[in-house]
Structures are given as C-alpha cells and as structure tokens.
C-alpha positions as CSV (number, residue, x, y, z in Angstrom):
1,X,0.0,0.0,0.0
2,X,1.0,3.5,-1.2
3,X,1.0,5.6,1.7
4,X,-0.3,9.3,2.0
5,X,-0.6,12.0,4.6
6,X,-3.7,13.2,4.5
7,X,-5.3,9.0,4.3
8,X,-5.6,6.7,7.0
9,X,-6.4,3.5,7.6
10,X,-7.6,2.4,11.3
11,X,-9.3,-1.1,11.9
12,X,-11.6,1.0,14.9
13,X,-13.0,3.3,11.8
14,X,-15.2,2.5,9.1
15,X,-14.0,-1.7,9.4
16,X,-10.6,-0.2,8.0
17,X,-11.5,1.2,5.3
18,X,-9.3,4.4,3.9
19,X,-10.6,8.1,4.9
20,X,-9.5,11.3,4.9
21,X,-7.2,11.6,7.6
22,X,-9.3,12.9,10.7
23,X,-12.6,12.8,9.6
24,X,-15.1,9.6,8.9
25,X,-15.2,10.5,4.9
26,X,-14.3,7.6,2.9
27,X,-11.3,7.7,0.1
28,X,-13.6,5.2,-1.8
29,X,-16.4,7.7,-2.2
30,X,-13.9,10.6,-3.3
31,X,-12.8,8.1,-5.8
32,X,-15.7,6.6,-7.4
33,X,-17.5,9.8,-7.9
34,X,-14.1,11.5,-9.1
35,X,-13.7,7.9,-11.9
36,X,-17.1,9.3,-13.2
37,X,-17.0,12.0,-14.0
38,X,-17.7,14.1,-10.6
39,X,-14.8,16.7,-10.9
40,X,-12.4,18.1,-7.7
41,X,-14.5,21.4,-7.7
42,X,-17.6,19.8,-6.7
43,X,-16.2,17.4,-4.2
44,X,-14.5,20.8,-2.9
45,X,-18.2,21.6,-3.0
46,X,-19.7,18.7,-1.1
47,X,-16.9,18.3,1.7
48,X,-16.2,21.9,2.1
49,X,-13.9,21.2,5.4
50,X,-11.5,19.0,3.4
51,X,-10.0,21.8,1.5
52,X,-8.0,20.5,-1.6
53,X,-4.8,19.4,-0.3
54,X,-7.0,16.6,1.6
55,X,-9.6,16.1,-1.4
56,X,-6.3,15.6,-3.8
57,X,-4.6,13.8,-1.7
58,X,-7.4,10.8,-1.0
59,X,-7.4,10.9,-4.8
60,X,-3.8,10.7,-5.5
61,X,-3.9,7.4,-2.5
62,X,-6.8,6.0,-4.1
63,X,-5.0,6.3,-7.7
64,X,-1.9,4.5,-5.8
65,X,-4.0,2.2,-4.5
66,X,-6.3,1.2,-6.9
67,X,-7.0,-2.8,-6.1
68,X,-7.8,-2.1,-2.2
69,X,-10.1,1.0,-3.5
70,X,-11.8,-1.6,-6.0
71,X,-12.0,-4.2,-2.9
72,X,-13.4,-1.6,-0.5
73,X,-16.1,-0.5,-3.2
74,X,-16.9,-4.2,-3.9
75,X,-17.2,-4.7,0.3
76,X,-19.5,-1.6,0.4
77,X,-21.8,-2.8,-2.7
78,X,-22.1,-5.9,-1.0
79,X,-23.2,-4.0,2.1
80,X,-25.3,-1.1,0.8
81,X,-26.3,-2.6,-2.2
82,X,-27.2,-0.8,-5.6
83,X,-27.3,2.7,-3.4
84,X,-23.5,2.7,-3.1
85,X,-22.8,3.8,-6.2
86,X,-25.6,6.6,-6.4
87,X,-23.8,10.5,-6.6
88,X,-25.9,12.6,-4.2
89,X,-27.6,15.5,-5.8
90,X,-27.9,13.4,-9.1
91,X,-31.8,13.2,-10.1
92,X,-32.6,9.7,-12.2
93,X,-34.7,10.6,-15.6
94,X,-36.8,7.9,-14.9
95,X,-37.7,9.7,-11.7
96,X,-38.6,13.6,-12.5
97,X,-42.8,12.9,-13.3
98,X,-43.4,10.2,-10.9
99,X,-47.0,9.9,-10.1
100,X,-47.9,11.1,-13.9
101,X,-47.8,14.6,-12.9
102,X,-45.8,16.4,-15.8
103,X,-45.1,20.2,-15.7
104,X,-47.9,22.6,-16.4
105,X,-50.1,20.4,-14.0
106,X,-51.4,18.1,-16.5
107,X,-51.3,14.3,-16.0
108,X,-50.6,11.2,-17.7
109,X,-50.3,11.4,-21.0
C-alpha cells in the first residue's frame, strides 16, 4: 500500500477502510465519484472542510492504490447494495414525473 498523509487506515474506523485523515469520509467515495466523471470542484463543494490538499490527496492514495479502493467499493456494494454507487444531488430521468404529474399540471399522458 502506497502511503499518504492526509489518508488513514484504522481497523476501529469504518472496518478499515481508507478516509481522509481525521474525519469519517471515505477515500472510496472521493474516488468513485471522481472515476465518473464528478470533478475536484464539486467534491471541494460537497466536503467543504477538506480543503484540496485533503480532497487531492485521497485521490492521488486511491490512484496508488487502486486494487484495495476496488475491494473496498466491492465490500461496500455488498453492504449497501445498488445505493453505493448513487452521486448525491444526481436526479434519475426515470424519476422527474413520478406519479404522472408532468409540468404545467397536467397528468398522464
């Protein structure tokens, strides 16, 4: 394992999985979002008290790192299910007229 300062890995936090060194965020998230797409400006956004040196940081470990990130994503899958790899904020198409309501406050149709 690639070592990083800002990432550690404690067996009493999160089951020993990676996180930003002193806080409960998990490298794995970081990564997954960043690998699709989700740039550093918006995680910046959604974990304002990281700042970038942490943010870049998890990514560069996770980068390193990439078969334990893969295992910990597969061990959270397993865990959460399907929901692990939603991006918060994200709306599904599918989703936006639920009900039949579409805009202009006519239904079905």
């Amino acid at each position: 394992m690639v070592h990083h300062p800002h990432v550690e890995v404690r067996e009493d936090l999160l089951s020993g999985s990676p996180v930003v060194r002193g806080t409960r965020v998990p490298v794995r998230r970081l990564w997954s979002w960043h690998r699709r797409g989700i740039t550093v400006e918006t995680l910046l956004k959604r974990y304002p008290q990281l700042g970038p040196a942490r943010v870049l940081s998890a990514l560069a470990f996770a980068y390193d790192n990439e078969p334990l990130m893969a295992a910990d994503l597969a061990r959270e899958r397993v865990l959460v299910g399907p929901a692990a790899d939603d991006i918060p904020g994200v709306m599904k198409q599918e989703n936006l007229f639920a009900g039949g309501n579409k805009p202009g406050g006519k239904a079905g149709g």
